[in-house]
N, CA, C and O atoms as a Tripos MOL2 file, in Angstrom:
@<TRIPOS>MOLECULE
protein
  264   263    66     0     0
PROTEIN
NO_CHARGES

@<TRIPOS>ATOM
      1 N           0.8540   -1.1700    0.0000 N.3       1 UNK1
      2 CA          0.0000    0.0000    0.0000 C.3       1 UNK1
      3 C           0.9030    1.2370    0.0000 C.2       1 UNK1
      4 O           1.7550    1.2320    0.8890 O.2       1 UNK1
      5 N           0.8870    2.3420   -0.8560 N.am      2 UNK2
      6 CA          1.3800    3.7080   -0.9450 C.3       2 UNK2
      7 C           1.0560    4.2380    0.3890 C.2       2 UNK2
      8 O           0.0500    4.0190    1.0650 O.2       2 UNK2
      9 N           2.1260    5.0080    0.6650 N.am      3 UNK3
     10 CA          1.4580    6.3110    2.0080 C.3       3 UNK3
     11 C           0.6560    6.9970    2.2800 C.2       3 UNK3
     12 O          -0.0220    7.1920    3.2890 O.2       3 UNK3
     13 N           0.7600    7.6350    0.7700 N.am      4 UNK4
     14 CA         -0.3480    8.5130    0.6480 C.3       4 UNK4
     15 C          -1.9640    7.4310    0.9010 C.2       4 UNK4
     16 O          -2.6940    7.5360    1.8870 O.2       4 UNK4
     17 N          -2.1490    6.6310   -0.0630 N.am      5 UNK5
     18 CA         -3.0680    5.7810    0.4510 C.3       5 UNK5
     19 C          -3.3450    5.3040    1.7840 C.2       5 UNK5
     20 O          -4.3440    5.6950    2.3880 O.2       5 UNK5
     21 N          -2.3030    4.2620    2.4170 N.am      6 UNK6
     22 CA         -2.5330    4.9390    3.7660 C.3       6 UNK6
     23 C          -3.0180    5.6780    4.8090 C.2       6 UNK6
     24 O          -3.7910    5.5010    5.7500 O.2       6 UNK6
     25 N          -2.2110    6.7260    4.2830 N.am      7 UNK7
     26 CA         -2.9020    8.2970    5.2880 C.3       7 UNK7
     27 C          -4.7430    8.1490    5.0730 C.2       7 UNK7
     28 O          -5.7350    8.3320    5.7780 O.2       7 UNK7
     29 N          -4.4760    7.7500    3.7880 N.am      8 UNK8
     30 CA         -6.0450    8.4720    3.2600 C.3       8 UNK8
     31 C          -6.6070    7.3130    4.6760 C.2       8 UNK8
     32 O          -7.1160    7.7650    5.7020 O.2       8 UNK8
     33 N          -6.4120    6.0270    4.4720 N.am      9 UNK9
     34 CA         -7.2040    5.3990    5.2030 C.3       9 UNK9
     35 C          -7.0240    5.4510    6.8080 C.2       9 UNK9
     36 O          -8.0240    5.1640    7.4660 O.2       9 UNK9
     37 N          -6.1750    5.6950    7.3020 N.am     10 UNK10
     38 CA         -5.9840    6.3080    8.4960 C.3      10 UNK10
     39 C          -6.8130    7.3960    8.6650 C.2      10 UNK10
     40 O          -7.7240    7.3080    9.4880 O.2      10 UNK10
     41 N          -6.5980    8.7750    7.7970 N.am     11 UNK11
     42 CA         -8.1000    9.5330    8.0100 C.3      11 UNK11
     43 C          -9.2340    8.8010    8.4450 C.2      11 UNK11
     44 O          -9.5460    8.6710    9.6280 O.2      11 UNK11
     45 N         -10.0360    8.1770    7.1850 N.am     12 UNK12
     46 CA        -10.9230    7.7130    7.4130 C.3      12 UNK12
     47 C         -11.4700    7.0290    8.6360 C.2      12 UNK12
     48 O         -12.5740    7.1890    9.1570 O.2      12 UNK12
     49 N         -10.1010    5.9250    9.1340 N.am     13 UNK13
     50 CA        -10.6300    5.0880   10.6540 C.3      13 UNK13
     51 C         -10.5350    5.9700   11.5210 C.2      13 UNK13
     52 O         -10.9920    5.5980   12.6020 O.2      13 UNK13
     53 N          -9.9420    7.4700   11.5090 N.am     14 UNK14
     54 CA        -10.2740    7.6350   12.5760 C.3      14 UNK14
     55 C         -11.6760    8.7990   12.3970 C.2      14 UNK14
     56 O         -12.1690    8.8250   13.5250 O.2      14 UNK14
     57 N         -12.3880    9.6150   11.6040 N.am     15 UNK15
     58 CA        -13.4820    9.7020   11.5290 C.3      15 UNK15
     59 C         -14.3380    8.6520   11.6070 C.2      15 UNK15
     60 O         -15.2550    9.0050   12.3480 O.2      15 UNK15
     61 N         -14.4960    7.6390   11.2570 N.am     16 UNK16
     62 CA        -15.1570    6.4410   11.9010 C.3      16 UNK16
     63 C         -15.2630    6.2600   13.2000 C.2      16 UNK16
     64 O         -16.4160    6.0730   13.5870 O.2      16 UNK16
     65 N         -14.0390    6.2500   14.3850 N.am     17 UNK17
     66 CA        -13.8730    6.3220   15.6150 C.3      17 UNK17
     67 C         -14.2920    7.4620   15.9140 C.2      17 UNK17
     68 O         -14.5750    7.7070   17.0860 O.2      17 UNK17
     69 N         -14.4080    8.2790   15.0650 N.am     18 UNK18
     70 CA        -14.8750   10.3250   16.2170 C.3      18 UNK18
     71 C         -16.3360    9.7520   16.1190 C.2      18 UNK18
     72 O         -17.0030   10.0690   17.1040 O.2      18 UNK18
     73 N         -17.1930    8.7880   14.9440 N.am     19 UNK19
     74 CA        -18.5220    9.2750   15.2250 C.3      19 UNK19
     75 C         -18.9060    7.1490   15.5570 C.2      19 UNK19
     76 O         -19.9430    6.6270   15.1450 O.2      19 UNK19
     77 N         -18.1370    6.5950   16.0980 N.am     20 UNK20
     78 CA        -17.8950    5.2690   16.8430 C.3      20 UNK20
     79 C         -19.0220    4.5330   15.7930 C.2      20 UNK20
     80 O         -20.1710    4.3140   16.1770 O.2      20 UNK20
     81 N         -18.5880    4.2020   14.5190 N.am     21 UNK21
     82 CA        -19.2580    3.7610   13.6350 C.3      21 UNK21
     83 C         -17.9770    3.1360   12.9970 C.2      21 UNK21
     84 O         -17.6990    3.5240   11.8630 O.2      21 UNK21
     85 N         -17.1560    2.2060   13.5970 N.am     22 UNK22
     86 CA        -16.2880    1.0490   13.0950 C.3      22 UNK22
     87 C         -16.9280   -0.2260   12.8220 C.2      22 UNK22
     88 O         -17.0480   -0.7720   11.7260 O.2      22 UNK22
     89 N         -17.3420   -0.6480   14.0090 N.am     23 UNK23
     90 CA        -17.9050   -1.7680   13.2510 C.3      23 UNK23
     91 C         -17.2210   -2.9920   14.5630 C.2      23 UNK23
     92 O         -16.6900   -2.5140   15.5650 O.2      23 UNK23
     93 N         -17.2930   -4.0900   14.4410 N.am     24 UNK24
     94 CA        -15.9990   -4.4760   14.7400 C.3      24 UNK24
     95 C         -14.7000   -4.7590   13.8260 C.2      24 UNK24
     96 O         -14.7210   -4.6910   12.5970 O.2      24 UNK24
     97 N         -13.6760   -5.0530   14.5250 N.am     25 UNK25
     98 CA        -12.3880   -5.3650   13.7700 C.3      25 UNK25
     99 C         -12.3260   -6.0820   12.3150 C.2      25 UNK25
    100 O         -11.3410   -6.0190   11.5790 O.2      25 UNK25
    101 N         -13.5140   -6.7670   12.0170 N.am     26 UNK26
    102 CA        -13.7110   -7.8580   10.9210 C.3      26 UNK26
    103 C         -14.1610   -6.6500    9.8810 C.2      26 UNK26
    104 O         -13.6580   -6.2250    8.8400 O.2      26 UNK26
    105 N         -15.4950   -6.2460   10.7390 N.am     27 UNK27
    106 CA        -15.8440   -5.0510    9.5520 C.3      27 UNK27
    107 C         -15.1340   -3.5670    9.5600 C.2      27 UNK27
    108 O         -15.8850   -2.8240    8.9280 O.2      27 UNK27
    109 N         -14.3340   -3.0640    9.8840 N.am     28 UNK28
    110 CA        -13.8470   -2.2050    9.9320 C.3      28 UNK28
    111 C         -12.7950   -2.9050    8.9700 C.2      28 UNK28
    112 O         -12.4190   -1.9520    8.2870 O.2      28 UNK28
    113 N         -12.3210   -3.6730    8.6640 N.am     29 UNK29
    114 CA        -11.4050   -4.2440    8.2300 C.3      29 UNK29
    115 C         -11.5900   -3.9270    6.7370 C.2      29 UNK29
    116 O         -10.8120   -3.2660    6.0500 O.2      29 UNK29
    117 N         -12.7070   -4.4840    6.3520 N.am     30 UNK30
    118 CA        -13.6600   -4.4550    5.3570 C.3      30 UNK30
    119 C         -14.2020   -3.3890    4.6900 C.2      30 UNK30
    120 O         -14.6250   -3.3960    3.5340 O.2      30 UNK30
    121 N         -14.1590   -1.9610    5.8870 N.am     31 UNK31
    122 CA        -14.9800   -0.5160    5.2300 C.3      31 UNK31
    123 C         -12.9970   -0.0920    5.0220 C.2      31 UNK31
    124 O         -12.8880    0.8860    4.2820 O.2      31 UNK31
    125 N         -11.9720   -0.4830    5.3780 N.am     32 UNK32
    126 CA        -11.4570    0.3090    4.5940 C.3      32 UNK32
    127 C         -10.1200   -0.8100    3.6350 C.2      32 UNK32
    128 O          -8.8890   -0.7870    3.6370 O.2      32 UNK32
    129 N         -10.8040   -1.3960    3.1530 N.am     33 UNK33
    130 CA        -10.5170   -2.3440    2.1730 C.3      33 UNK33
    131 C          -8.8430   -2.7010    2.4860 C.2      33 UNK33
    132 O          -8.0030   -2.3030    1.6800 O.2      33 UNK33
    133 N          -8.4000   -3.5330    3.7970 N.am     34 UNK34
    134 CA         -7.4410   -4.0710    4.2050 C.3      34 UNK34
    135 C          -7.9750   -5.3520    5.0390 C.2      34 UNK34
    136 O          -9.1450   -5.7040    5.1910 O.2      34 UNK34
    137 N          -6.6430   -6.0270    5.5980 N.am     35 UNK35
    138 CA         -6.7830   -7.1670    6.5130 C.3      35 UNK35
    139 C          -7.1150   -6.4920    7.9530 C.2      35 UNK35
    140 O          -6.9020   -5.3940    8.4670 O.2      35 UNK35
    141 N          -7.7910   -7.7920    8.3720 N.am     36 UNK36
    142 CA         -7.9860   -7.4540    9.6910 C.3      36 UNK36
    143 C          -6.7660   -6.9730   10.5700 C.2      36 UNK36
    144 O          -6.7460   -5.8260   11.0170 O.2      36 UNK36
    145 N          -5.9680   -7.6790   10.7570 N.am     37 UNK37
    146 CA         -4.6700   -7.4230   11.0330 C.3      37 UNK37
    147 C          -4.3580   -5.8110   10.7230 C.2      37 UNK37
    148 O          -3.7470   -5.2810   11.6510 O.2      37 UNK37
    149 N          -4.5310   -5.3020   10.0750 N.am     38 UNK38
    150 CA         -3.7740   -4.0640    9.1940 C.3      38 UNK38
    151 C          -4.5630   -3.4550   10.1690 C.2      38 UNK38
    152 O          -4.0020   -2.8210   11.0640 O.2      38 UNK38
    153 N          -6.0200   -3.5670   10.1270 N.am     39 UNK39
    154 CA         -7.2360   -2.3940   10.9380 C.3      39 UNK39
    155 C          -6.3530   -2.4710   12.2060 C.2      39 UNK39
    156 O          -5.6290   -1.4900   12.3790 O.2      39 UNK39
    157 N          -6.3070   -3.1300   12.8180 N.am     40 UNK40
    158 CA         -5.7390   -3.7530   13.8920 C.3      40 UNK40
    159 C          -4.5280   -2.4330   14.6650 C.2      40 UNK40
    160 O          -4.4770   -1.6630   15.6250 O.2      40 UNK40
    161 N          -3.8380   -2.7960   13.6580 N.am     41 UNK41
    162 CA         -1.8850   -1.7560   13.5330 C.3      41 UNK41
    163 C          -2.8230   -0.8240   13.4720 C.2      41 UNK41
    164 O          -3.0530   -0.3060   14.5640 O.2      41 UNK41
    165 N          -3.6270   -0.3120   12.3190 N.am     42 UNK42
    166 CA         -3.9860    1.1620   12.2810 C.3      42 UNK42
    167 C          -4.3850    1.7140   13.1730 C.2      42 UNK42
    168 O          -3.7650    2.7220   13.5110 O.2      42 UNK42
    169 N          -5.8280    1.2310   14.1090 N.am     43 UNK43
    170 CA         -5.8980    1.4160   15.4360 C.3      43 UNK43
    171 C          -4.9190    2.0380   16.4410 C.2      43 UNK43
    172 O          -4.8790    3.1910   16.8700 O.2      43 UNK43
    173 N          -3.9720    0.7500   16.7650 N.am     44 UNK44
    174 CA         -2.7780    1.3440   17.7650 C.3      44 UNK44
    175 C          -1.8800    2.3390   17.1880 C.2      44 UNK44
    176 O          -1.0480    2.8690   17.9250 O.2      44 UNK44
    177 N          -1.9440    2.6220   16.0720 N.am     45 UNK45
    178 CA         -1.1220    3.5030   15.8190 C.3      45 UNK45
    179 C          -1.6350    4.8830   16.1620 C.2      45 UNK45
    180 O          -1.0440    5.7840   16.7590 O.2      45 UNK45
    181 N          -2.9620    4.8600   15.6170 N.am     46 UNK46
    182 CA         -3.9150    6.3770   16.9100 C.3      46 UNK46
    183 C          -3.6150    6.3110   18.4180 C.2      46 UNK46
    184 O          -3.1970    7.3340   18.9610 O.2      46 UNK46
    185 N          -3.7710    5.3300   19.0450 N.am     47 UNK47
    186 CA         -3.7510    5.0110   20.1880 C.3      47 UNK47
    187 C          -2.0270    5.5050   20.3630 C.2      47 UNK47
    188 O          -1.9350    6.5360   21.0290 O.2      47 UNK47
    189 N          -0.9810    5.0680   19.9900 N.am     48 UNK48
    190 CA          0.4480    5.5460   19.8760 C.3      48 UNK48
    191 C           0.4260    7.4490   19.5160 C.2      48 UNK48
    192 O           1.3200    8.1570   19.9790 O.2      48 UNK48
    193 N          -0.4120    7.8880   18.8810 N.am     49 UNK49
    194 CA         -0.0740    9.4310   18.5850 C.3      49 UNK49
    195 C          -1.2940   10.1450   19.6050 C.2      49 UNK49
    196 O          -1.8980   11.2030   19.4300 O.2      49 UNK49
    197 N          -1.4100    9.1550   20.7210 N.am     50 UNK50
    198 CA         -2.1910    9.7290   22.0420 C.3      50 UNK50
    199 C          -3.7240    9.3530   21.7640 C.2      50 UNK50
    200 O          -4.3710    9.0570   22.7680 O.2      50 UNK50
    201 N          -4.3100    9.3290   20.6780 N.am     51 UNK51
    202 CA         -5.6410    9.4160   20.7460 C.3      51 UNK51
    203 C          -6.0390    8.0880   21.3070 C.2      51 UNK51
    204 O          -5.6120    6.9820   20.9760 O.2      51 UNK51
    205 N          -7.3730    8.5380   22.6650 N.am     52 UNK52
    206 CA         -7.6630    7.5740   23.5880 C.3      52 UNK52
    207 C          -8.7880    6.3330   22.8790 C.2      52 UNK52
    208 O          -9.9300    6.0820   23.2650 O.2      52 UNK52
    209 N          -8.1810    5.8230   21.9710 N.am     53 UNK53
    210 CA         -9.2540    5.1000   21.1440 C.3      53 UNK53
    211 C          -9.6260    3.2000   21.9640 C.2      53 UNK53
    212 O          -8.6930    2.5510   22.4360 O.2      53 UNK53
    213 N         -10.8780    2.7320   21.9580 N.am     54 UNK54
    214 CA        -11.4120    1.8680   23.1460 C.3      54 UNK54
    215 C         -12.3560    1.0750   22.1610 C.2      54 UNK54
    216 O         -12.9310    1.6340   21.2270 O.2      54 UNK54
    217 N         -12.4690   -0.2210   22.4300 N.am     55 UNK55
    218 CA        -13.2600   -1.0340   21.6810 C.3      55 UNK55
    219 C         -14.4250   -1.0120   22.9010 C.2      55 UNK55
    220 O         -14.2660   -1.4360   24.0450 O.2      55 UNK55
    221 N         -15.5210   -0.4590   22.3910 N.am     56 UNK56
    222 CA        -16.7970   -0.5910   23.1400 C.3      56 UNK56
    223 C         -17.6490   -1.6400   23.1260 C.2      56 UNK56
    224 O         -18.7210   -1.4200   22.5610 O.2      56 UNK56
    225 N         -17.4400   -3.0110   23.7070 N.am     57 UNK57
    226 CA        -18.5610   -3.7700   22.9580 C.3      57 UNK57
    227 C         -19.9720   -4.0620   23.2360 C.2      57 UNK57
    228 O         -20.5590   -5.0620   22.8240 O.2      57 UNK57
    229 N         -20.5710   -2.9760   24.0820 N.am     58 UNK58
    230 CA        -22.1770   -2.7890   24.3000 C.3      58 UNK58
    231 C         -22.3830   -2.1980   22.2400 C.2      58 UNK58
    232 O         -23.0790   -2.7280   21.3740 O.2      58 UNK58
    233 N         -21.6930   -1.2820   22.1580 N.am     59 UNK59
    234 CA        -21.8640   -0.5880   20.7970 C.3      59 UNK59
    235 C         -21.1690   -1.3080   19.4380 C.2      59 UNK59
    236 O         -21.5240   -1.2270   18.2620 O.2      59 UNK59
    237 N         -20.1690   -1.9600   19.9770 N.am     60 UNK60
    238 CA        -19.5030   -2.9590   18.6360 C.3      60 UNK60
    239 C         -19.0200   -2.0350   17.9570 C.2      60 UNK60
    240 O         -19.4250   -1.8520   16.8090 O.2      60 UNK60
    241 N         -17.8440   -1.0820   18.6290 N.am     61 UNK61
    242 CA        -17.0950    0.0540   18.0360 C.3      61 UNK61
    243 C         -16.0720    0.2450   18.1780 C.2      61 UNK61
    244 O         -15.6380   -0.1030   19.2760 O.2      61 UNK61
    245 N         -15.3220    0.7340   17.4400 N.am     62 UNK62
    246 CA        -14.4620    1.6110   18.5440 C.3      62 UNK62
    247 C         -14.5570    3.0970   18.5850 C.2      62 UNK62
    248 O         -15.0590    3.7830   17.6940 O.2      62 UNK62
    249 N         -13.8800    3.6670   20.0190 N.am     63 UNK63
    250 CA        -14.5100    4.9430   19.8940 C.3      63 UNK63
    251 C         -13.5920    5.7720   20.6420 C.2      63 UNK63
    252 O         -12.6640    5.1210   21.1220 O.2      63 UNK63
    253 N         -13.5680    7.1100   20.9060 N.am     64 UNK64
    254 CA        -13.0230    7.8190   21.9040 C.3      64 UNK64
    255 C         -13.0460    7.5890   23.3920 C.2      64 UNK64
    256 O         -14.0980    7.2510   23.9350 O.2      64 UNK64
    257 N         -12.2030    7.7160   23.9110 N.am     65 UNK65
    258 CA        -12.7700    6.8920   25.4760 C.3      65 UNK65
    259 C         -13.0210    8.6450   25.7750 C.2      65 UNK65
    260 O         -12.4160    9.5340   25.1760 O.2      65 UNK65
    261 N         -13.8470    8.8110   26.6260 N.am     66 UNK66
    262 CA        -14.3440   10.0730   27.2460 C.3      66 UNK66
    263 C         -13.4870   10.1090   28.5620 C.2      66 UNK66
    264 O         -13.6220   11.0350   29.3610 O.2      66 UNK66
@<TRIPOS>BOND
     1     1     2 1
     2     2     3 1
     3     3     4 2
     4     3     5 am
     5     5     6 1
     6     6     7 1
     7     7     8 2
     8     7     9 am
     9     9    10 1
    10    10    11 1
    11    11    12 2
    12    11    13 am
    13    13    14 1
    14    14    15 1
    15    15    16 2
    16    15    17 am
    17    17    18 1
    18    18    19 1
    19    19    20 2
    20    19    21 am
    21    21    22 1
    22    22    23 1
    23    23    24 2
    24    23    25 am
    25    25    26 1
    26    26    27 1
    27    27    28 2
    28    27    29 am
    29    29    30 1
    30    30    31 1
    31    31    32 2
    32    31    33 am
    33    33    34 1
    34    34    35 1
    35    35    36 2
    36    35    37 am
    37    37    38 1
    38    38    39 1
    39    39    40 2
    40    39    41 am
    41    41    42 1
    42    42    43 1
    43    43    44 2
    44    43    45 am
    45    45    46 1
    46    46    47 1
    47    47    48 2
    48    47    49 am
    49    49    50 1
    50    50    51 1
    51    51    52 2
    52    51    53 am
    53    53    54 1
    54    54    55 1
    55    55    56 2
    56    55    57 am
    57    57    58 1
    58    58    59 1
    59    59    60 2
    60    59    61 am
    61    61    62 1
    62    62    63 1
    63    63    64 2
    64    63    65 am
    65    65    66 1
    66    66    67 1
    67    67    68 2
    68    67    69 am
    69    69    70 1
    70    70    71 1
    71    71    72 2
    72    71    73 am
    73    73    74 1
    74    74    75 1
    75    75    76 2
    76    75    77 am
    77    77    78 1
    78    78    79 1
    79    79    80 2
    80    79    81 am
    81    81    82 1
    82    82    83 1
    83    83    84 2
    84    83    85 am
    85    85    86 1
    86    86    87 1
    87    87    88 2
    88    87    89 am
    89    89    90 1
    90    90    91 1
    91    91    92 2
    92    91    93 am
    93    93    94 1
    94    94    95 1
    95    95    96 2
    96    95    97 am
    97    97    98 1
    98    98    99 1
    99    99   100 2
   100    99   101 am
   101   101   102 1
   102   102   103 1
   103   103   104 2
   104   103   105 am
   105   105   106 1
   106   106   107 1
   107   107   108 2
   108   107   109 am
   109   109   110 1
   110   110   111 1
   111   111   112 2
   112   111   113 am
   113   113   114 1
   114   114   115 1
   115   115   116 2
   116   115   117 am
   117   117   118 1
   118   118   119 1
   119   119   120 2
   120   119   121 am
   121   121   122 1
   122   122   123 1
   123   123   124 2
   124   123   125 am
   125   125   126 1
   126   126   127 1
   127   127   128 2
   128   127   129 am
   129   129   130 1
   130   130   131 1
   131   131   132 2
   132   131   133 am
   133   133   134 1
   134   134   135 1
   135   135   136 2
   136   135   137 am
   137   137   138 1
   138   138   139 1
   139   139   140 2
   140   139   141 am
   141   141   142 1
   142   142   143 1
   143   143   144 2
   144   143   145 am
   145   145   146 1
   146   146   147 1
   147   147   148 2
   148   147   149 am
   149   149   150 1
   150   150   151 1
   151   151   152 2
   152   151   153 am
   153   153   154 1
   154   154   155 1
   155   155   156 2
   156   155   157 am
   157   157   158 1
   158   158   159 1
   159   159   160 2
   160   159   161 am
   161   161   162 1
   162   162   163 1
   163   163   164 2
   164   163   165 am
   165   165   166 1
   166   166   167 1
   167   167   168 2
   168   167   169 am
   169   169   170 1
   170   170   171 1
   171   171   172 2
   172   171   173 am
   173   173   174 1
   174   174   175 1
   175   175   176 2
   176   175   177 am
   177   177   178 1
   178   178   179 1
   179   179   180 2
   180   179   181 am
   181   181   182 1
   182   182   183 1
   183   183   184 2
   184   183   185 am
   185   185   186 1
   186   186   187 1
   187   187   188 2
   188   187   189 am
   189   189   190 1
   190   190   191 1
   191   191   192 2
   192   191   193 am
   193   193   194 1
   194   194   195 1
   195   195   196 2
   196   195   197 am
   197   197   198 1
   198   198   199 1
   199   199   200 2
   200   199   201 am
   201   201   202 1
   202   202   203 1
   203   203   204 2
   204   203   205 am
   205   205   206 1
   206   206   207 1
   207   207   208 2
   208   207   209 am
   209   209   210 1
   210   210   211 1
   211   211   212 2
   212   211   213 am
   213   213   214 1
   214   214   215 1
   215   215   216 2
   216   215   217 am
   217   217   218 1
   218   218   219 1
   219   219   220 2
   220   219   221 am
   221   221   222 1
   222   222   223 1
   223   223   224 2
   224   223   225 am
   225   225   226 1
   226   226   227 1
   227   227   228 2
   228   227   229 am
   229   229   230 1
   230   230   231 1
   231   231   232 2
   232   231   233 am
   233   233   234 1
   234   234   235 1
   235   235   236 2
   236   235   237 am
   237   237   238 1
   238   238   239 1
   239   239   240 2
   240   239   241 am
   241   241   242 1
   242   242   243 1
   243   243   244 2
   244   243   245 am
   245   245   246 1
   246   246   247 1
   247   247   248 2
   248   247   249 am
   249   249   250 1
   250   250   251 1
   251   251   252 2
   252   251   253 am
   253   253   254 1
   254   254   255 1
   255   255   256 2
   256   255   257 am
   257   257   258 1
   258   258   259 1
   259   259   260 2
   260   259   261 am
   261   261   262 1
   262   262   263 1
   263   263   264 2
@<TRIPOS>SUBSTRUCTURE
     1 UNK1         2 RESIDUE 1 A UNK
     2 UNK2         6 RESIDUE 1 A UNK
     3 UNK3        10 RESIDUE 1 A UNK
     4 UNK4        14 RESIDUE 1 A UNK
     5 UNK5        18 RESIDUE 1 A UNK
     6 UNK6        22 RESIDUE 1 A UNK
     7 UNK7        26 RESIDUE 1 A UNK
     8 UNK8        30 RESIDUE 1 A UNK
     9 UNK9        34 RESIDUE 1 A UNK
    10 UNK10       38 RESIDUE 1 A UNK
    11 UNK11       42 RESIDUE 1 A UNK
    12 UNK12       46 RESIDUE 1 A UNK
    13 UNK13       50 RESIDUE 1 A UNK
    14 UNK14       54 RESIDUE 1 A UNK
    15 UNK15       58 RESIDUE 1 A UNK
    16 UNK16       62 RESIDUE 1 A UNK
    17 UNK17       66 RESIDUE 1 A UNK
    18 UNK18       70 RESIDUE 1 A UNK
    19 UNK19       74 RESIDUE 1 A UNK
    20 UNK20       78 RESIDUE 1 A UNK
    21 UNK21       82 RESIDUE 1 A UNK
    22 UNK22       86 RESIDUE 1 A UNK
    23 UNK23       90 RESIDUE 1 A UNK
    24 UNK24       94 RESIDUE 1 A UNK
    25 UNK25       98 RESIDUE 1 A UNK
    26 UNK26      102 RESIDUE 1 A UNK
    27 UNK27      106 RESIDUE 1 A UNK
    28 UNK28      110 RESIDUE 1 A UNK
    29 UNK29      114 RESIDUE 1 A UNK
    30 UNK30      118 RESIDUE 1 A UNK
    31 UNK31      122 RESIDUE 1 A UNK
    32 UNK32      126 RESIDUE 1 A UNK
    33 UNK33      130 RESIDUE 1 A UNK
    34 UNK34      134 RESIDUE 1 A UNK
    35 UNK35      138 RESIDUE 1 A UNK
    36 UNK36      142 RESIDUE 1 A UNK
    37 UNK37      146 RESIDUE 1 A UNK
    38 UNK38      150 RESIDUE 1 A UNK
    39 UNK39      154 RESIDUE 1 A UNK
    40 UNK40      158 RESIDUE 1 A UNK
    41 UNK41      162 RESIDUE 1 A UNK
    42 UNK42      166 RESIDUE 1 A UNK
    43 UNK43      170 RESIDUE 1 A UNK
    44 UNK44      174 RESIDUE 1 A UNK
    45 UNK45      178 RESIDUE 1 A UNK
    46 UNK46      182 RESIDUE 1 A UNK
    47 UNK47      186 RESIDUE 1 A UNK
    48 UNK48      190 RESIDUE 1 A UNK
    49 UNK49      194 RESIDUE 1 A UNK
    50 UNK50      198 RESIDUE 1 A UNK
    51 UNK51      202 RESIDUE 1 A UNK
    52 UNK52      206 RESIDUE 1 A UNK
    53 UNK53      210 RESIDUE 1 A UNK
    54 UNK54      214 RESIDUE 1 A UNK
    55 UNK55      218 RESIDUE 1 A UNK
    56 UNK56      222 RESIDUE 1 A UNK
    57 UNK57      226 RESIDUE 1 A UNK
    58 UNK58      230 RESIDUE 1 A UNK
    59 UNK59      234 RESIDUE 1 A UNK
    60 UNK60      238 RESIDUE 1 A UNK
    61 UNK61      242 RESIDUE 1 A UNK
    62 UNK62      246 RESIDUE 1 A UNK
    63 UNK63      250 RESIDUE 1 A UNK
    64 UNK64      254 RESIDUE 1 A UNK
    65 UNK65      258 RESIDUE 1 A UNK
    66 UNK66      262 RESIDUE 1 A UNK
């Protein structure tokens, strides 16, 4: 995958996480056309540049922790 591509999809998961409409890991995987695994890294890598990101599973998301 290019960087630039990348980024793009990094944007995206994390507007997904601002409005906690991921999905779980399988489908989030899926809305931004990578492996589960990959969603996975992308995740912690928000979580690594501070953002408090939390798998909610009453909501089956992930999301901002408040």
């Amino acid at each position: 995958m290019k960087f630039d591509e990348y980024l793009e999809k990094l944007n995206k998961l994390q507007k997904l996480v601002n409005i906690s409409n991921t999905g779980s890991p399988k489908d989030l995987a899926k809305k931004l056309d990578v492996s589960e695994r990959t969603a996975r890294r992308m995740v912690q890598k928000l979580r690594h540049h501070k953002l408090p990101v939390v798998f909610n599973r009453k909501i089956n998301s992930y999301e901002i922790k408040n």
